[in-house]
C-alpha positions in Angstrom: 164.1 121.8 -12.8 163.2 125.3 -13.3 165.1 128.7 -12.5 162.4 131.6 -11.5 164.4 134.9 -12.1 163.5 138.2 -11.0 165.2 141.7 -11.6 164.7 144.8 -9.0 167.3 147.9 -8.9 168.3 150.0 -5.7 171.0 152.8 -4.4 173.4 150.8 -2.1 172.4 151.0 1.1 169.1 149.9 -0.5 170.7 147.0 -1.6 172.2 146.6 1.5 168.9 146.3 2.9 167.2 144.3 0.6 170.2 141.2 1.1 169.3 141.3 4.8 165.8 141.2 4.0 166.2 138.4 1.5 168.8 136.4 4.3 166.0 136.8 7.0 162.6 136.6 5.3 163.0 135.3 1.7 165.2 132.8 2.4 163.0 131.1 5.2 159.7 131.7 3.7 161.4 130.0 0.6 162.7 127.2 2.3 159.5 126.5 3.9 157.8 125.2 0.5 157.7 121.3 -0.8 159.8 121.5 -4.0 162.2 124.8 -3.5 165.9 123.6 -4.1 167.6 126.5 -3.8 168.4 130.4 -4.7 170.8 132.7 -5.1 171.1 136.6 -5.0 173.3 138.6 -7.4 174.5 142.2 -7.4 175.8 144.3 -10.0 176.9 147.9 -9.2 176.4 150.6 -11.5 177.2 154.0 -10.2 174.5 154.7 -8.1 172.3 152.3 -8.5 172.6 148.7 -8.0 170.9 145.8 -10.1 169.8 142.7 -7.8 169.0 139.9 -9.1 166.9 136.6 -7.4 167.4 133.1 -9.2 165.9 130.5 -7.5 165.2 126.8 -8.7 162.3 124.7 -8.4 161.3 120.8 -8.9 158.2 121.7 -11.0 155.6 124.6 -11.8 153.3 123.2 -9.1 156.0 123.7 -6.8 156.4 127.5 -7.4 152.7 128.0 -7.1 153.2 126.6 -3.7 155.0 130.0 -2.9 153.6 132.4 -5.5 149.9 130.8 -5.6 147.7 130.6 -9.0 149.3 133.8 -10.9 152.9 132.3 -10.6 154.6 134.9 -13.0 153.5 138.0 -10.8 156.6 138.4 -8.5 155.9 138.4 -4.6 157.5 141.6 -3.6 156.9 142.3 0.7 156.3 145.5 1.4 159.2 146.0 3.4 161.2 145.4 0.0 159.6 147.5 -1.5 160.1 150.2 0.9 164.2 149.9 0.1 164.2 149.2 -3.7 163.7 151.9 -6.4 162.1 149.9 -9.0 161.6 146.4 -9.5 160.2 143.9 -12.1 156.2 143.0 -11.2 156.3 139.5 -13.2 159.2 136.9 -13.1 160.8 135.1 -15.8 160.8 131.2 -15.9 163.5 128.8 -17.5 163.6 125.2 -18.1 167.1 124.0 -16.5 169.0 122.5 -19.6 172.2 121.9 -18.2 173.9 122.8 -14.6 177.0 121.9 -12.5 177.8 122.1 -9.0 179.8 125.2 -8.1 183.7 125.1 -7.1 183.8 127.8 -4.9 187.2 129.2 -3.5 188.2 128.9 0.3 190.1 131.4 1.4 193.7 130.5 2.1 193.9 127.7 -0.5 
């Protein structure tokens, strides 16, 4: 398993923006590809900026070229993201999975 990580920054309604851009666009395109297991968006607010960050996991390297094509460390940034970001990273950063477990996530109410 690898985890393709990627690192952009925003203001918050740029943020904003770019989660309903990643729910409606990244998210399908993403699921759309043999191999793609999952993904995950972060956010970490920092005054007025906001750091967003895009983990996603992947069976194998041929996998991820099956989204990001032969030069598979260049990130694939849509122009409509970058339209709402301030800055982002142009490459990505690639880690062997060495250990994971499933999340417990809390249900509100329980």
């Amino acid at each position: 398993m690898i985890a393709r990580v990627w690192t952009a920054r925003a203001r918050p309604d740029g943020a904003d923006a770019y989660a309903a851009h990643f729910n409606h666009h990244v998210l399908p395109a993403l699921e759309a590809v043999d191999g793609y297991q999952g993904a995950t968006l972060l956010r970490r607010a920092r005054g007025e900026s906001t750091e967003l960050v895009v983990i996603s996991w992947w069976i194998s390297e041929e996998a991820i070229r099956g989204f990001a094509g032969d030069d598979f460390e260049r990130a694939v940034v849509a122009d409509e993201a970058r339209r709402v970001l301030t800055s982002f990273d142009d490459t990505v950063r690639h880690y062997e999975v060495d250990q994971t477990r499933p999340l417990r996530l809390l249900v509100a109410g329980s």
